[in-house]
N, CA, C and O atoms as CSV, one atom per row, in Angstrom:
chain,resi,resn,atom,element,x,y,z
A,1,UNK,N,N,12.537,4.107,2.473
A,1,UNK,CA,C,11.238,4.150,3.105
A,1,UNK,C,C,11.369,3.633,4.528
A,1,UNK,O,O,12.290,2.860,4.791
A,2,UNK,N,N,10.413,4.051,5.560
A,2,UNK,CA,C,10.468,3.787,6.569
A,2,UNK,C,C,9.754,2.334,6.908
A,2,UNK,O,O,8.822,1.947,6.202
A,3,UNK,N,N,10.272,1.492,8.106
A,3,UNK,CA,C,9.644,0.455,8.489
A,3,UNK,C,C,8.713,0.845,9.255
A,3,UNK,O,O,8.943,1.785,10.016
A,4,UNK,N,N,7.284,0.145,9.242
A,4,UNK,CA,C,6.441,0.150,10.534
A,4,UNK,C,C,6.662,-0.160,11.844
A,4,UNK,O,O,6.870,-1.366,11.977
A,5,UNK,N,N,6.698,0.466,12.874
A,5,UNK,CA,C,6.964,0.236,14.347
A,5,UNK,C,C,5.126,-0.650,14.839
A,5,UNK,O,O,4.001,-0.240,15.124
A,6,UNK,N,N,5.796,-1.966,14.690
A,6,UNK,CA,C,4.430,-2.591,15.376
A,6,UNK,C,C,3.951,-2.607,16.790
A,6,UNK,O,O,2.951,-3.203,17.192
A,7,UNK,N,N,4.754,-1.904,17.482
A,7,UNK,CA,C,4.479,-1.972,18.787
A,7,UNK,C,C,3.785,-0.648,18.828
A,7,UNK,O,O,2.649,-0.804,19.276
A,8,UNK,N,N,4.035,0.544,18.540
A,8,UNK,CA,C,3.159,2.380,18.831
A,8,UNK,C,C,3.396,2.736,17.973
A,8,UNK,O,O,4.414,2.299,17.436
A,9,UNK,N,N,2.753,3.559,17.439
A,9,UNK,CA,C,2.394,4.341,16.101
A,9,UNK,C,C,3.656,5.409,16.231
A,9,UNK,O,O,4.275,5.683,17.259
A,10,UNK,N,N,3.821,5.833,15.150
A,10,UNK,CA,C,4.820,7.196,15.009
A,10,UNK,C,C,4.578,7.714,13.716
A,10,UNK,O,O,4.822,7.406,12.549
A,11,UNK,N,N,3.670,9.146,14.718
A,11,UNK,CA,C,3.256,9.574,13.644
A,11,UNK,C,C,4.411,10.837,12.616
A,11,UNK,O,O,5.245,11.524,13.205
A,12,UNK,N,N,4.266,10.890,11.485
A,12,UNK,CA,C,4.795,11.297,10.262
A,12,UNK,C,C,5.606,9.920,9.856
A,12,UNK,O,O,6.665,10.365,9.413
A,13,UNK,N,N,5.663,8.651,9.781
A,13,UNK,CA,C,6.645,7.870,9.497
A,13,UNK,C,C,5.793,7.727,8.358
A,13,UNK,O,O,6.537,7.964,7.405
A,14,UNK,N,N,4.786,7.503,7.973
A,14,UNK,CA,C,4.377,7.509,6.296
A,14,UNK,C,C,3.257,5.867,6.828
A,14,UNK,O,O,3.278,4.969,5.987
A,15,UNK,N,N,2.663,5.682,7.724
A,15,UNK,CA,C,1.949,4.304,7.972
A,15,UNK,C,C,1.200,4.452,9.197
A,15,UNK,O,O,1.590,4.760,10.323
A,16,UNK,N,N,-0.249,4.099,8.648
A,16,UNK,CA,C,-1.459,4.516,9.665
A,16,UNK,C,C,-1.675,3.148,10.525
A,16,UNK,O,O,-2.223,2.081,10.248
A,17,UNK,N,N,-1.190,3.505,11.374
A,17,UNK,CA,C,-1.174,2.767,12.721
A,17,UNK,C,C,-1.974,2.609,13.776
A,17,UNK,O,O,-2.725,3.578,13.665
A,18,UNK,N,N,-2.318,2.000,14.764
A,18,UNK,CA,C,-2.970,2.340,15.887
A,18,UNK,C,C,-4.066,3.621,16.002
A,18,UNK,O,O,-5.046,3.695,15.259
A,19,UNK,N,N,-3.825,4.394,16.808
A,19,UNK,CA,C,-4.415,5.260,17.041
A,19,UNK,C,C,-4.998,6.403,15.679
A,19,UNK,O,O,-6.078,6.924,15.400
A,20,UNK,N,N,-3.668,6.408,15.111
A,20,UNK,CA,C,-3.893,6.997,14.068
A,20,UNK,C,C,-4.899,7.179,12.126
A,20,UNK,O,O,-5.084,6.475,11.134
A,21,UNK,N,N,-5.140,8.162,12.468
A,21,UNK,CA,C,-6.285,7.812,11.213
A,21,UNK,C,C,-5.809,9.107,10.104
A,21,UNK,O,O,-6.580,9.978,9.702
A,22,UNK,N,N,-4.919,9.030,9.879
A,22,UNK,CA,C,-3.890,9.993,9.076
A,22,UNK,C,C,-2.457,10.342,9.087
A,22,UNK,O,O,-1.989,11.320,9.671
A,23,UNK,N,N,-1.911,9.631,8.525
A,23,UNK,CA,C,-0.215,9.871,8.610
A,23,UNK,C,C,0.047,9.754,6.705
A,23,UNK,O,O,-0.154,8.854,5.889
A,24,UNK,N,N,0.599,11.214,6.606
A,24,UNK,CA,C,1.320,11.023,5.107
A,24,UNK,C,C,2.761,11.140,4.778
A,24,UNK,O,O,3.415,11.342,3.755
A,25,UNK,N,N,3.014,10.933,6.060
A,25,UNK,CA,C,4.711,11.177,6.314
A,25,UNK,C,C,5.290,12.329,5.819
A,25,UNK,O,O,6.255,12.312,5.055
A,26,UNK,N,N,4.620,13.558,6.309
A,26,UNK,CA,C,5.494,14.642,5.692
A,26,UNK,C,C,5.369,15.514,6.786
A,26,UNK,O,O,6.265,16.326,6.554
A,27,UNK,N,N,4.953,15.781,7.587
A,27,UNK,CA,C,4.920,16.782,9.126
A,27,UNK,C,C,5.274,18.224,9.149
A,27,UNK,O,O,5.822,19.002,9.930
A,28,UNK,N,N,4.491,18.275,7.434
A,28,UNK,CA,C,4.803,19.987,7.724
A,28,UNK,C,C,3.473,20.534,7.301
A,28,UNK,O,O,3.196,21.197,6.302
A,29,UNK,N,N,2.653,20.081,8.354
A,29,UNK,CA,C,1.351,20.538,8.666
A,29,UNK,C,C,0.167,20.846,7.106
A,29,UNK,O,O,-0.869,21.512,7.110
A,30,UNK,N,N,0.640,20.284,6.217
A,30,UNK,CA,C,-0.106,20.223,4.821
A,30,UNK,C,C,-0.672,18.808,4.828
A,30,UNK,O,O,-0.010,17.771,4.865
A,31,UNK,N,N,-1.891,18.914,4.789
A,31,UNK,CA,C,-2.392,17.076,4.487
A,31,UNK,C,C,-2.788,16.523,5.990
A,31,UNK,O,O,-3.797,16.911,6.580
A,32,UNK,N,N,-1.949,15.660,6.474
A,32,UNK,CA,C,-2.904,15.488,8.220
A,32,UNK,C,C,-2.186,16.179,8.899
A,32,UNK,O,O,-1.082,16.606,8.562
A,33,UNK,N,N,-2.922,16.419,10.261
A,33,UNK,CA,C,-2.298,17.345,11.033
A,33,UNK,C,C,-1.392,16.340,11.966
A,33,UNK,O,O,-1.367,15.109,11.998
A,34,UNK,N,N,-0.474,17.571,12.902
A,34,UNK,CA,C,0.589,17.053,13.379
A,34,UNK,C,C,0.917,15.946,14.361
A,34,UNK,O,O,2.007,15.512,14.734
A,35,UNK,N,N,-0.817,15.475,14.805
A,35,UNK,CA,C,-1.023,14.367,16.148
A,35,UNK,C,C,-1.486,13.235,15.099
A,35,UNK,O,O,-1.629,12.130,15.622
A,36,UNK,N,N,-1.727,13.296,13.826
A,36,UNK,CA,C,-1.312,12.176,13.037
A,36,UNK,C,C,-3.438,11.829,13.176
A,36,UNK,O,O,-3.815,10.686,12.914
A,37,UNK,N,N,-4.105,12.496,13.426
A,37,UNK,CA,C,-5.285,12.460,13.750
A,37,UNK,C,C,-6.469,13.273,13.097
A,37,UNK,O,O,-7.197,13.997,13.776
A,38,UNK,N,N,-6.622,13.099,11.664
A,38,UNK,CA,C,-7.545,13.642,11.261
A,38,UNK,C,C,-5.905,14.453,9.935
A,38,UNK,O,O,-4.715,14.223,9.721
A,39,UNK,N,N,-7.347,15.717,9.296
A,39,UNK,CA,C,-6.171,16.479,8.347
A,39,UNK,C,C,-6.975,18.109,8.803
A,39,UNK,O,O,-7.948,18.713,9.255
A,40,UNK,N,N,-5.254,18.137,8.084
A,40,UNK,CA,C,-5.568,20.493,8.366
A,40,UNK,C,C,-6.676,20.331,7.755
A,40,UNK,O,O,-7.008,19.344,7.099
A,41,UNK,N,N,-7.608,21.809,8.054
A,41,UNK,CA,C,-8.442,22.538,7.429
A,41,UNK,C,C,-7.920,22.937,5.524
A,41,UNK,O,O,-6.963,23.424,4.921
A,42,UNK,N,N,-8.924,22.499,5.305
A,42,UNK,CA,C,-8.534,22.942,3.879
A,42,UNK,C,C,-8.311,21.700,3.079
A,42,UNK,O,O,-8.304,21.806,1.853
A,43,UNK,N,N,-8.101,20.364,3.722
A,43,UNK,CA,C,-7.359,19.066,2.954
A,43,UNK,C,C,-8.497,17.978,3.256
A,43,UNK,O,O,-9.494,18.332,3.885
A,44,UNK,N,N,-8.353,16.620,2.799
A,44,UNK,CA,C,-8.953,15.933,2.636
A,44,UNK,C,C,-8.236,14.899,2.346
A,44,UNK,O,O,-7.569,15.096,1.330
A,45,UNK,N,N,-8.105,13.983,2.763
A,45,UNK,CA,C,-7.198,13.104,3.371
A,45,UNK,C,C,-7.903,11.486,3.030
A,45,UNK,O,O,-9.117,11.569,2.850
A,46,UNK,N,N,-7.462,10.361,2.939
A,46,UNK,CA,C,-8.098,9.297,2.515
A,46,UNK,C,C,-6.576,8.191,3.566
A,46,UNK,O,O,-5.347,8.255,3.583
A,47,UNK,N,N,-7.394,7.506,4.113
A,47,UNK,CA,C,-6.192,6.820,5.065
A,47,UNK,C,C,-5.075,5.975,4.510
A,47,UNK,O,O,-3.923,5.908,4.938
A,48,UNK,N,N,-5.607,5.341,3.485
A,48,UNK,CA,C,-4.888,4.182,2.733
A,48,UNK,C,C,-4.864,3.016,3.293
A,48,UNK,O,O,-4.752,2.057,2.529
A,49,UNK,N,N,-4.932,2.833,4.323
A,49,UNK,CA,C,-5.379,0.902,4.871
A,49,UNK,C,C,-3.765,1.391,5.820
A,49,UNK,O,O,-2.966,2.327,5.806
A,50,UNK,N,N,-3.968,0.041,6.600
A,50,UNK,CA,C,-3.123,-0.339,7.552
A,50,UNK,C,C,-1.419,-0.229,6.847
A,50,UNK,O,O,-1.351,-0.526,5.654
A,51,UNK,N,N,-0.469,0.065,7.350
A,51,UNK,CA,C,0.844,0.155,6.782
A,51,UNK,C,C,0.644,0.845,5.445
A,51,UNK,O,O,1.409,0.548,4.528
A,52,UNK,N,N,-0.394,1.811,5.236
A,52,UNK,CA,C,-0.236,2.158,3.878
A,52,UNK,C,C,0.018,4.280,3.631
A,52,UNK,O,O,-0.962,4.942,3.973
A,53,UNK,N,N,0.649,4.684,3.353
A,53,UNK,CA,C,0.441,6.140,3.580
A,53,UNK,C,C,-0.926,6.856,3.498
A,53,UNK,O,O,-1.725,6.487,2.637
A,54,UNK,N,N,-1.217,7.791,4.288
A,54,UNK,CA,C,-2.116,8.663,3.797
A,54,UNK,C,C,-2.182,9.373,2.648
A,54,UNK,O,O,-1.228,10.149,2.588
A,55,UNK,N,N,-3.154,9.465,1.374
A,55,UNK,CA,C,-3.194,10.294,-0.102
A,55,UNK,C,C,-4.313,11.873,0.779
A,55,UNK,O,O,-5.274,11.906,1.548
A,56,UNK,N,N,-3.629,12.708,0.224
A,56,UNK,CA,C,-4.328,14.143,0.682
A,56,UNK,C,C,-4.089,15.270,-0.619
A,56,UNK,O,O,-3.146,15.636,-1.320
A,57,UNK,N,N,-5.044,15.467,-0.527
A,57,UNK,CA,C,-5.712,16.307,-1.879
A,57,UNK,C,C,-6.369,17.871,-1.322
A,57,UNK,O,O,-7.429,17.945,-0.701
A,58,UNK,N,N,-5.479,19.114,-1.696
A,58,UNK,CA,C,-6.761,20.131,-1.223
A,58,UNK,C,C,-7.928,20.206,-1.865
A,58,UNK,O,O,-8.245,19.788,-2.979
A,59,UNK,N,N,-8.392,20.643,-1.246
A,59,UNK,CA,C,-9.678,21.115,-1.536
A,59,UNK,C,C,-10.144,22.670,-2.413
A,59,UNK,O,O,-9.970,23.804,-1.968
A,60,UNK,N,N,-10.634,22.384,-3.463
A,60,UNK,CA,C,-10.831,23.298,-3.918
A,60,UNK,C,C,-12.133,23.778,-3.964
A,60,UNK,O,O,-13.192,23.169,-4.122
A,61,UNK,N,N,-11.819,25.374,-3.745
A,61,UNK,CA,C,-13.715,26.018,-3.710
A,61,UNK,C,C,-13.795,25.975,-2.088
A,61,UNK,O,O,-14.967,25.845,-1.734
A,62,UNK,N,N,-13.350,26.011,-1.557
A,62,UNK,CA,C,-13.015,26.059,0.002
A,62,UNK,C,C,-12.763,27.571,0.492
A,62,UNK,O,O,-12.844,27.674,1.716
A,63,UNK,N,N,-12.535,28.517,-0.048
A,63,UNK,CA,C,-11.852,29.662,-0.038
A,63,UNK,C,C,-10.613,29.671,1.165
A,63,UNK,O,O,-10.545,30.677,1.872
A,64,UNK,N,N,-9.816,28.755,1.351
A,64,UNK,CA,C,-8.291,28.359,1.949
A,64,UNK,C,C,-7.229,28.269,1.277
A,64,UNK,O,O,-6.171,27.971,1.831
């Protein structure tokens, strides 16, 4: 697992940081999107607290 960088966020490292209000550490555009800021269309995303991963769930009945 990755360590938290306490000084700037980096987003896909798996830990919602700073700026960021979605990181699930996986950066292949499923779950939050790629500026680590919000989630794709279609997902739904829950932050998990500070140093904690993002949980992202699609959405179903969405027609996506």
């Amino acid at each position: 697992m990755a360590v938290p960088n306490l000084c700037a966020p980096i987003c896909n490292d798996g830990f919602v940081v700073g700026n960021e209000t979605c990181d699930d550490a996986t950066g292949n555009g499923i779950g939050c999107n790629a500026n680590c800021i919000g989630a794709v269309a279609g997902w739904n995303c829950t932050a998990g607290g500070p140093f904690l991963a993002s949980t992202c769930a699609g959405i179903c009945g969405d027609g996506l």
